[in-house]
C-alpha positions in Angstrom: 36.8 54.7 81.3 39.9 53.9 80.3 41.7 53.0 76.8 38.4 53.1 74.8 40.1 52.2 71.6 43.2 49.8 72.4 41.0 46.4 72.1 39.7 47.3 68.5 41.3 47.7 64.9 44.6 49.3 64.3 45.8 52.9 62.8 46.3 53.2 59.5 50.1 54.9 58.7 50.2 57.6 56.0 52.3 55.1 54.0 49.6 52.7 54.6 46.4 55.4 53.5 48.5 56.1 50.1 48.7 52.3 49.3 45.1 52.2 49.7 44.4 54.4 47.2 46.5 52.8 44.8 44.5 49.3 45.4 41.3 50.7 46.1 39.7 49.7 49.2 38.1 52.3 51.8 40.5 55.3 52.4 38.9 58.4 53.4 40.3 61.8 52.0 39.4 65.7 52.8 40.3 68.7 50.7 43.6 70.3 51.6 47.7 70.1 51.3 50.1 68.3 53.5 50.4 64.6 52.1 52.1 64.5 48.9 49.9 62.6 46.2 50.7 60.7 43.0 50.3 62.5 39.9 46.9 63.1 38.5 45.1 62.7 41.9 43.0 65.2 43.3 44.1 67.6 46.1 42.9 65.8 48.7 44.9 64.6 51.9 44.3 61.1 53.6 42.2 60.9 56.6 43.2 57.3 58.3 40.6 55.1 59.4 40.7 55.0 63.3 39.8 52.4 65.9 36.1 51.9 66.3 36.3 51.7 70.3 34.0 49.5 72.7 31.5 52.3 72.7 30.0 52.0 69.6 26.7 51.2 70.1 23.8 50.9 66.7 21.2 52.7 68.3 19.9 54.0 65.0 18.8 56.7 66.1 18.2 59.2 63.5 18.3 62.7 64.8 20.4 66.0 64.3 20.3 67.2 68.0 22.0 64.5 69.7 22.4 66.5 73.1 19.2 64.5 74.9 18.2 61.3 76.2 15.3 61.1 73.9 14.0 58.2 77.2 13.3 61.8 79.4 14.3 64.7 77.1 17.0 65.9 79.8 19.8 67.6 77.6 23.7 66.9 78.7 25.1 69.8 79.9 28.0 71.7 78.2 29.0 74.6 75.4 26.8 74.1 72.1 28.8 72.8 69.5 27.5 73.0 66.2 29.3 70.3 63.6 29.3 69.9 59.9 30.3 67.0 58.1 30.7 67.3 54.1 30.9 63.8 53.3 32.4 63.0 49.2 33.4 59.9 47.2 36.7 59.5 45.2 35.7 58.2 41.4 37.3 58.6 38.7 40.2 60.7 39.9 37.4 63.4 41.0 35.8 64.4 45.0 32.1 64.4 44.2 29.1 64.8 47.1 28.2 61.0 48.4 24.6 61.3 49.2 22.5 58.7 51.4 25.5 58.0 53.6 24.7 57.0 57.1 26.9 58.9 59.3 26.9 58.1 63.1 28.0 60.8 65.7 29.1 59.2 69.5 31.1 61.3 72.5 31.3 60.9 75.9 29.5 64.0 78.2 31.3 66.8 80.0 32.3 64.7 82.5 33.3 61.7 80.6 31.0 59.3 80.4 29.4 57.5 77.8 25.7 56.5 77.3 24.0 52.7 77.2 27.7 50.7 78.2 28.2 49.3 81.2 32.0 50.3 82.6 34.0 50.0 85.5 33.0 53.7 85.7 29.4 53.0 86.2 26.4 51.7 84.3 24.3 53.4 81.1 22.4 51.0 79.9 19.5 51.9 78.3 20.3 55.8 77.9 21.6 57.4 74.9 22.4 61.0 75.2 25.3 61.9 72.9 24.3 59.4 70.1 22.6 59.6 66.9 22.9 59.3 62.7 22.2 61.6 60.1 21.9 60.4 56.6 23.9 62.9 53.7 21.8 64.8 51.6 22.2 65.6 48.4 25.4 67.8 48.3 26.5 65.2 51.2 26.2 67.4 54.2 25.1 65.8 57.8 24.5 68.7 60.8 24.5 67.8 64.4 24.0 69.6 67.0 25.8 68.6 70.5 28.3 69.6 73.3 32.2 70.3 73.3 32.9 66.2 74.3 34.7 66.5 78.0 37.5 63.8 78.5 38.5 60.4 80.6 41.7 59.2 81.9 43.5 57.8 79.4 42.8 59.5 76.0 42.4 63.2 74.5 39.4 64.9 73.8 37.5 63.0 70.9 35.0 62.5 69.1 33.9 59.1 67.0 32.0 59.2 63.9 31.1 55.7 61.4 30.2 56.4 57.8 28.2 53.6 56.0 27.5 54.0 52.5 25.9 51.1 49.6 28.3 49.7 47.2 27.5 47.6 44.4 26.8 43.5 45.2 24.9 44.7 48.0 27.8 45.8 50.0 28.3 48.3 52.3 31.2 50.3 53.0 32.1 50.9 56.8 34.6 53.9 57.7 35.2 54.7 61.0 37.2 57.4 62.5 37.6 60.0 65.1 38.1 63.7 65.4 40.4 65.7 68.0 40.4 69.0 69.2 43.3 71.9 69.4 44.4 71.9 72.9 44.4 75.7 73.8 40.8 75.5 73.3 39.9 72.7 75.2 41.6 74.1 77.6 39.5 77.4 77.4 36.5 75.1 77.8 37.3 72.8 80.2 38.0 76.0 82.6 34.2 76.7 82.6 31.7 74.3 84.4 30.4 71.5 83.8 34.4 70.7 82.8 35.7 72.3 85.7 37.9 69.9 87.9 37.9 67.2 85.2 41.1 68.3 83.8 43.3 65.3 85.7 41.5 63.0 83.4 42.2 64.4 80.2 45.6 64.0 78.3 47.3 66.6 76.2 47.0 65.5 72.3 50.3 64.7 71.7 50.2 62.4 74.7 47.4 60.2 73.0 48.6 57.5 71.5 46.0 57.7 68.6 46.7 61.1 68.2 50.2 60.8 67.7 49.8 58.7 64.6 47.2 60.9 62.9 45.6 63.4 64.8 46.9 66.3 62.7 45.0 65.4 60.0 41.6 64.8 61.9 41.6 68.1 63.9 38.6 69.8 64.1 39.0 73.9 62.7 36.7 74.8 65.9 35.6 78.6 65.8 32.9 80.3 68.4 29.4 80.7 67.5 27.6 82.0 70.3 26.6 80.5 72.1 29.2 78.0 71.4 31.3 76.7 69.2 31.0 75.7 65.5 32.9 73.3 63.0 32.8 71.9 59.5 34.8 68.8 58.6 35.2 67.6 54.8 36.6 64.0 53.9 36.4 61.8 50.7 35.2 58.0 50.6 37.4 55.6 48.2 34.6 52.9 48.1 36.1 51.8 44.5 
């Protein structure tokens, strides 16, 4: 599996993610410092919209523990990773929670490879470990439950996430994006099996041309919670 994302979209620049908010549009923001805002906007920081990839797939599959093929129940192996998105929308100059979002969760397994896509790698059809949606609930919070995402030549260690949300007309906003992971850790984790001997197909962050552009702002803040690993991610919808 190789260059996941290069066929779809384009990255958003930091120039380009502040324009946005001044036209409205579909930005997404998270709470935090380290992009300078106009005057009289909330502390927020601009989290560019990333390329979907060819391995989206709609399964709608609503479920928080994503590690299982629900086909024969047989979990992926790998360390438990416990994630939390806190999912807002930017009105009004003011963050505020964004409830009944649809937020999808997709990442390849320990050994990189995804489920239901047929690749040059091999064939998935018709399995669909590693997938699923939650919908936000009222203070817009979705939990998963899944496994530290093991890599494939070509990119870093990633995961993809979509959120869809109703806008007025009958519209509905899409935001896709992707989260990264500090490199000291994955290399803790990729030292244990089922990563073992993977490493050769797994490039260092800055090395990642996605990255690069944006991944500072889309790192995870991974900690360990036995018996894995745990991490909570906030970001803010412009759906004006």
């Amino acid at each position: 599996m190789t260059d996941d994302d290069r066929p779809f979209g384009s990255v958003l620049t930091r120039r380009e993610v502040l324009a946005l908010l001044g036209v409205g549009g579909f930005a997404a923001m998270a709470p935090g410092a380290g992009v300078a805002q106009p005057a009289g906007t909330p502390t927020c920081v601009a989290r560019p919209a990333l390329t979907e990839g060819p391995y989206f797939v709609d399964e709608k599959l609503q479920r928080s523990d994503i590690r299982s093929d629900p086909a024969d129940g047989n979990v992926r192996p790998g360390a438990p990773l416990r994630l939390v998105l806190r999912v807002s929308r930017l009105t009004r100059g003011a963050c505020a929670p964004l409830p009944g979002a649809m937020v999808d969760l997709w990442h390849c397994d320990a050994l990189g490879v995804y489920s239901d896509v047929q690749d040059p790698g091999g064939a998935t059809l018709g399995k669909k470990f590693l997938r699923g949606y939650q919908t936000t609930d009222g203070d817009g919070l979705v939990r998963f439950t899944t496994i530290y995402p093991g890599a494939y030549r070509g990119r870093a260690v990633h995961i993809h996430f979509k959120v869809r949300s109703a806008a007025g007309g009958g519209r509905v906003h899409d935001f896709t994006s992707q989260l990264f992971f500090d490199d000291a850790l994955s290399d803790q984790v990729f030292a244990q099996p089922p990563y073992a001997g993977r490493t050769d197909q797994r490039l260092r962050n800055q090395r990642d041309g996605i990255f690069r552009n944006v991944g500072a702002q889309l790192t995870l803040a991974v900690a360990p919670a036995a018996p894995g690993y745990a991490a909570t991610f906030d970001l803010a919808l412009e759906t004006a």
